[in-house]
C-alpha positions in Angstrom: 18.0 -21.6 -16.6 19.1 -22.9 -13.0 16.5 -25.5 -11.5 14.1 -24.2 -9.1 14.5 -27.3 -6.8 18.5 -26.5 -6.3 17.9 -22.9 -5.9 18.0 -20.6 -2.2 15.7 -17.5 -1.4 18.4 -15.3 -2.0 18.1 -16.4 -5.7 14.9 -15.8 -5.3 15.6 -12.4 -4.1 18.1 -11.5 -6.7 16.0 -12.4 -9.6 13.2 -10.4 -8.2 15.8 -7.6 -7.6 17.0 -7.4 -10.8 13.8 -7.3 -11.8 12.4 -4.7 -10.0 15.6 -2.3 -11.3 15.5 -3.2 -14.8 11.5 -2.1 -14.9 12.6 1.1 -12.9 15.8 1.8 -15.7 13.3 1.1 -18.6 10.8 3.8 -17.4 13.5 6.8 -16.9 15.7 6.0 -20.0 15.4 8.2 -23.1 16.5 5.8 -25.9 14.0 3.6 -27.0 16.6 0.5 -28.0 17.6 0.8 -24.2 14.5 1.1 -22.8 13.3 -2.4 -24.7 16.7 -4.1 -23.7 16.0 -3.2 -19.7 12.5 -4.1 -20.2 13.3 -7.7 -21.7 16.0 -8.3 -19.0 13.3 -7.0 -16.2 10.2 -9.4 -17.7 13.2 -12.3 -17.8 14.5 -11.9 -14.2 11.0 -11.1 -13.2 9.9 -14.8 -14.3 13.0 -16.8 -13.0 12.4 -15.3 -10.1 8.8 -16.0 -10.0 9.5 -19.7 -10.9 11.8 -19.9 -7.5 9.2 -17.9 -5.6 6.9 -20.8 -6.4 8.8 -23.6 -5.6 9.7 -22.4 -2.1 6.2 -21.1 -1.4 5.2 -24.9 -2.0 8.3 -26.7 -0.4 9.0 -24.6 3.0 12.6 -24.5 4.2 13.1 -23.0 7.3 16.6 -21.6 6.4 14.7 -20.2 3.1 11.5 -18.2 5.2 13.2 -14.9 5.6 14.9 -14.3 1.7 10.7 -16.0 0.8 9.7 -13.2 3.3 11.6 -10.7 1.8 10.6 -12.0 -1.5 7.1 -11.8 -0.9 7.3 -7.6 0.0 9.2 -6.8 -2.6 6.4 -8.5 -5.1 3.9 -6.7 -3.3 5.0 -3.4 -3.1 6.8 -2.9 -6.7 4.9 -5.2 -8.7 1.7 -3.8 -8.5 3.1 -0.6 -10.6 4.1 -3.1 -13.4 1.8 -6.1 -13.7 -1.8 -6.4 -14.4 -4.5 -6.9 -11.5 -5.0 -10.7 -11.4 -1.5 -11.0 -11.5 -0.7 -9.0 -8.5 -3.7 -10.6 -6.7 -2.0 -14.3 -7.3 0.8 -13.0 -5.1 -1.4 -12.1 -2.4 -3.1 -15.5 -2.1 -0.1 -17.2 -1.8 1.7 -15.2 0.4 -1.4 -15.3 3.0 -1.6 -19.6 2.3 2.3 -19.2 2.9 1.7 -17.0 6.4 -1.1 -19.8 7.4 1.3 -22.5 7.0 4.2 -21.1 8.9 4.3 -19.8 12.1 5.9 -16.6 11.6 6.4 -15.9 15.8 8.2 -19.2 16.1 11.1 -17.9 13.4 10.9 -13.9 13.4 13.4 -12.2 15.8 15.8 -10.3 14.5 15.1 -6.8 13.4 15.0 -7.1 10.0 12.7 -10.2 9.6 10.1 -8.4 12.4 10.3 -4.6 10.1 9.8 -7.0 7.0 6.5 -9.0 8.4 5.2 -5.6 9.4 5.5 -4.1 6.2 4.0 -7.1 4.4 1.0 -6.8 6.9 -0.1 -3.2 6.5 0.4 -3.4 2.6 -1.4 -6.4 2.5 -4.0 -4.6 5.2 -4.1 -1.4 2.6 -4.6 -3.4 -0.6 -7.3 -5.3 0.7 -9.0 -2.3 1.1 -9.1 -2.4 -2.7 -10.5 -6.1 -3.2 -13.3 -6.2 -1.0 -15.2 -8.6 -3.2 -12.2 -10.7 -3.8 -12.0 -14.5 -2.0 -8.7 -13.7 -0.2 -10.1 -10.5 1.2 -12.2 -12.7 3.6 -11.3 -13.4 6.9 -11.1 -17.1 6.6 -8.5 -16.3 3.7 -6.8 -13.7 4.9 -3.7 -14.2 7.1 -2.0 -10.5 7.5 -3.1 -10.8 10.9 -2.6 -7.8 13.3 -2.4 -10.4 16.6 0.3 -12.2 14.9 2.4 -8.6 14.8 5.6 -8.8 16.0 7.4 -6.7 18.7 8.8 -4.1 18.3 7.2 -1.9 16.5 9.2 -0.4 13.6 6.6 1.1 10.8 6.4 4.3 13.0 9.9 6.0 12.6 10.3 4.4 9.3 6.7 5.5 7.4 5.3 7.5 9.6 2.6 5.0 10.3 1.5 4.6 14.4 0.5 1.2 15.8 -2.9 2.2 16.7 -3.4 3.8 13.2 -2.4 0.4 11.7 -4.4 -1.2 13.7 -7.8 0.5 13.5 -7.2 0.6 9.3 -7.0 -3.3 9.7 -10.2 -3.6 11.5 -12.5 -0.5 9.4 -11.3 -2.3 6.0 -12.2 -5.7 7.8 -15.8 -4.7 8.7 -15.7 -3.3 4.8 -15.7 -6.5 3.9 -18.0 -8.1 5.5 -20.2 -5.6 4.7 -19.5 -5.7 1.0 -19.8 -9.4 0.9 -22.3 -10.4 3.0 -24.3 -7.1 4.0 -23.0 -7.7 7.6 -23.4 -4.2 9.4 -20.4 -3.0 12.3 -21.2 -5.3 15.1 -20.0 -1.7 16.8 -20.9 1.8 17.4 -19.5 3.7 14.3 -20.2 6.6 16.0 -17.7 6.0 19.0 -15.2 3.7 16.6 -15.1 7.4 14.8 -14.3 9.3 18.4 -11.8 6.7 19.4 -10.0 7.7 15.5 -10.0 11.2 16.3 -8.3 11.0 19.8 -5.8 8.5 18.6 -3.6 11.6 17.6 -0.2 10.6 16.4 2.2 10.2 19.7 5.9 11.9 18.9 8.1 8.8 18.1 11.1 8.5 19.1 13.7 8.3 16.1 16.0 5.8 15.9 19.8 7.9 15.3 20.3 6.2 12.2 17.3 8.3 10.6 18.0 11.3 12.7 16.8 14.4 10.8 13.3 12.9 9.8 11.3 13.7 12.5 9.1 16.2 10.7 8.7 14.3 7.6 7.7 11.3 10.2 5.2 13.8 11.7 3.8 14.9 8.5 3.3 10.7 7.3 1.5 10.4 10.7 -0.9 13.0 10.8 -1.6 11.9 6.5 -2.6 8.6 8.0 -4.4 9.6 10.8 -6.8 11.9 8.6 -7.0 9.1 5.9 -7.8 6.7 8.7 -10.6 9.0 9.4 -11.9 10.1 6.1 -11.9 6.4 5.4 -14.4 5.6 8.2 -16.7 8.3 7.1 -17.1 7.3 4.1 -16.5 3.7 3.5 -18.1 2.4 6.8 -20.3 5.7 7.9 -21.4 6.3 4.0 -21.3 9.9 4.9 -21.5 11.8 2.0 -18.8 13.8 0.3 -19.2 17.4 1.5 -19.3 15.9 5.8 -15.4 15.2 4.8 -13.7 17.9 3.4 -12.7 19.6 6.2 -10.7 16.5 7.2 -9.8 16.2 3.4 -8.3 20.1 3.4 -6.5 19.5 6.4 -5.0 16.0 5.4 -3.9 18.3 2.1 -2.3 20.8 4.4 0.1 17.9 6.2 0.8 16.0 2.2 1.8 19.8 0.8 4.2 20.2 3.4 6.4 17.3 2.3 7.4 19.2 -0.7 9.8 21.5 1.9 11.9 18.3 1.9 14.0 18.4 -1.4 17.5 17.3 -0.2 17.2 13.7 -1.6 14.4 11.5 -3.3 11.7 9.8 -0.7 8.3 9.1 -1.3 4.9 8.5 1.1 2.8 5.5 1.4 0.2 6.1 -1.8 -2.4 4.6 0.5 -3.5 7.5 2.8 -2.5 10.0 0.5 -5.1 8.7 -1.8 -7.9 8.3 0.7 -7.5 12.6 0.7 -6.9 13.0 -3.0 -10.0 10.4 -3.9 -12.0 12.8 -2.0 -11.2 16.4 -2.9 -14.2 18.4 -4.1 -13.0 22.4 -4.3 -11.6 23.2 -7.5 -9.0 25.2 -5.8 -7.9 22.3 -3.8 -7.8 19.8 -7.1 -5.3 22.6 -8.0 -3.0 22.0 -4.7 -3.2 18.6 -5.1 -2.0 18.2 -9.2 0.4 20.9 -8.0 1.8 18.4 -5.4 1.4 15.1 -7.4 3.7 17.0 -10.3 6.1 17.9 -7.5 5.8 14.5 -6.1 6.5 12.4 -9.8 9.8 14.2 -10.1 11.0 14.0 -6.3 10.4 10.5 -5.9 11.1 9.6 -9.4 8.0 5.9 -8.7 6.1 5.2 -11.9 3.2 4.9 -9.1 2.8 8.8 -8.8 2.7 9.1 -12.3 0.0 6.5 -12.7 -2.3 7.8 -9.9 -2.5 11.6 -11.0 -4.6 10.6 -14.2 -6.5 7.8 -12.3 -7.5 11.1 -9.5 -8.8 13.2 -12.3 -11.0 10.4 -14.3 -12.4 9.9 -10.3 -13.1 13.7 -10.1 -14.9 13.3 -13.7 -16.5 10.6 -13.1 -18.2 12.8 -10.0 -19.3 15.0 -12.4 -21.9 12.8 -14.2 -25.2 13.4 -13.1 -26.1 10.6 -10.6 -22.5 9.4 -9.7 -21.7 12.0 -7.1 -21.0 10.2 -4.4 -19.6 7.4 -6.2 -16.8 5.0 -3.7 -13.1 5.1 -4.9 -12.9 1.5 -5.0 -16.4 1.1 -7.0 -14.4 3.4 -9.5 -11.6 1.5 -9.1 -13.0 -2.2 -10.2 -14.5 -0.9 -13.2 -13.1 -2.9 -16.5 -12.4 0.8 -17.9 -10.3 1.4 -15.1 -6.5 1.0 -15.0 -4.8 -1.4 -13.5 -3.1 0.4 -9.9 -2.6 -0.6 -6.4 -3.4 1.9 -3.8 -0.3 1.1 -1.6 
């Protein structure tokens, strides 16, 4: 066991790695001695790795903040598929107390570092969507800023996900907060927030020659967000009741159906507004698209995440179904002990 206080980020980074590799080999392998070998090696890397993270979240190099960067989205976006909830959530706090002590603008140029911070803010910004009671969903705590994002903008051509989409998901889960925690109402008009979300339609973006060839799949992530974006200020900020949004929901469904035309290698879509359509589904016909598509989705992208969400979609549909929870929020559903453990991201 190498000491933590000799180590580099890019050990950091190669535990974490390693980690994330051996958890992915021990899900898809058939023999059940294998599977328990990947699986120690994954919980072993996974806690070296963790014991480096720690030491350079607490001690900040500056020739260590990208590989800590780096570090930081890879916990965020694989480990929530593997680890437990309080777990996960000890990430998040210490990556925002790690973004309020360094200035990331000072350090962040290159292309890389800038796609990197970007992607840690919007998963951060989507998670918290999830944690509205939590401390570090608070403003004071939470330091995925949106004024602090760096230039230019990358998240587009690579997700599918617009600036201006980004940006009004940061401020309607923002207000969710406040409104969850302290009963604070919209200092705004919902009413023309919710206009302004339905002409921000999806610009064409320009795609970089190096991902030539995913312009409609690009398209199709877009125009997923921008009808999650919407559904989710309907009903998390609006409290509009089911039945007001599924003609946004069917037409969300439309644009997430239309990925399965791309089969010529594995991909997968940001769970996040995917979800905010699925959570929401009503007709039984349309629950039918949508398993149809999550079974088609498990098997092209080959994520444990898919196959985790398909059963937490239908306990959400039956849950509906009992006589006084009709309307019932996602993430009310979604904090409940019986609940599994999933991040929406």
């Amino acid at each position: 066991m190498s000491p933590a206080s000799s180590s580099t980020g890019s050990v950091v980074l190669f535990y974490l790695v390693s980690s994330a590799a051996a958890f992915h080999l021990s899900v898809h392998l058939e023999s059940v001695d294998q599977k328990s070998e990947f699986l120690t090696l994954a919980l072993s890397h996974q806690n070296q790795g963790i014991r480096h993270l720690q030491h350079h979240l607490a001690v900040d190099e500056p020739a260590q903040r990208e590989s800590v960067l780096a570090s930081l989205l890879l916990c965020m976006t694989y480990e929530p598929v593997t680890v437990e909830r309080d777990f996960w959530l000890t990430h998040l706090r210490g990556a925002s107390q790690w973004l309020h002590k360094v200035n990331v603008t000072s350090w962040a140029h290159d292309e890389s570092t800038i796609t990197m911070y970007q992607m840690l803010v919007s998963t951060a910004t989507m998670l918290r969507s999830q944690i509205l009671s939590e401390e570090v969903a608070q403003d004071g705590n939470f330091h995925f800023k949106m004024e602090t994002m760096l230039e230019p903008y990358h998240l587009h051509h690579i997700f599918g996900l617009p600036k201006k989409s980004l940006e009004a998901m940061s401020d309607m889960i923002a207000m969710a907060v406040r409104l969850h925690q302290y009963g604070e109402e919209p200092r705004l008009d919902l009413e023309r927030f919710e206009t302004e979300l339905y002409l921000s339609i999806p610009p064409d973006c320009h795609i970089p020659a190096a991902t030539r060839g995913q312009e409609d799949l690009v398209h199709h992530y877009a125009q997923i967000f921008y009808f999650g974006s919407i559904i989710y200020c309907k009903r998390r900020l609006r409290g509009l009741p089911l039945a007001d949004v599924q003609p946004l929901v069917e037409q969300a469904v439309d644009h997430i159906e239309a990925l399965a035309k791309y089969k010529s290698r594995p991909y997968s879509p940001i769970l996040w507004p995917v979800a905010m359509a699925f959570f929401e589904v009503q007709d039984i016909l349309l629950r039918k698209r949508v398993l149809a598509w999550l079974d088609f989705i498990i098997k092209q992208s080959t994520l444990l995440i898919w196959q985790k969400v398909k059963p937490l979609i239908c306990s959400l549909w039956e849950e509906r179904a009992i006589s006084g929870k009709e309307e019932i929020h996602w993430e009310e559903f979604l904090r409940k002990p019986s609940t599994p453990s999933i991040m929406i991201v």
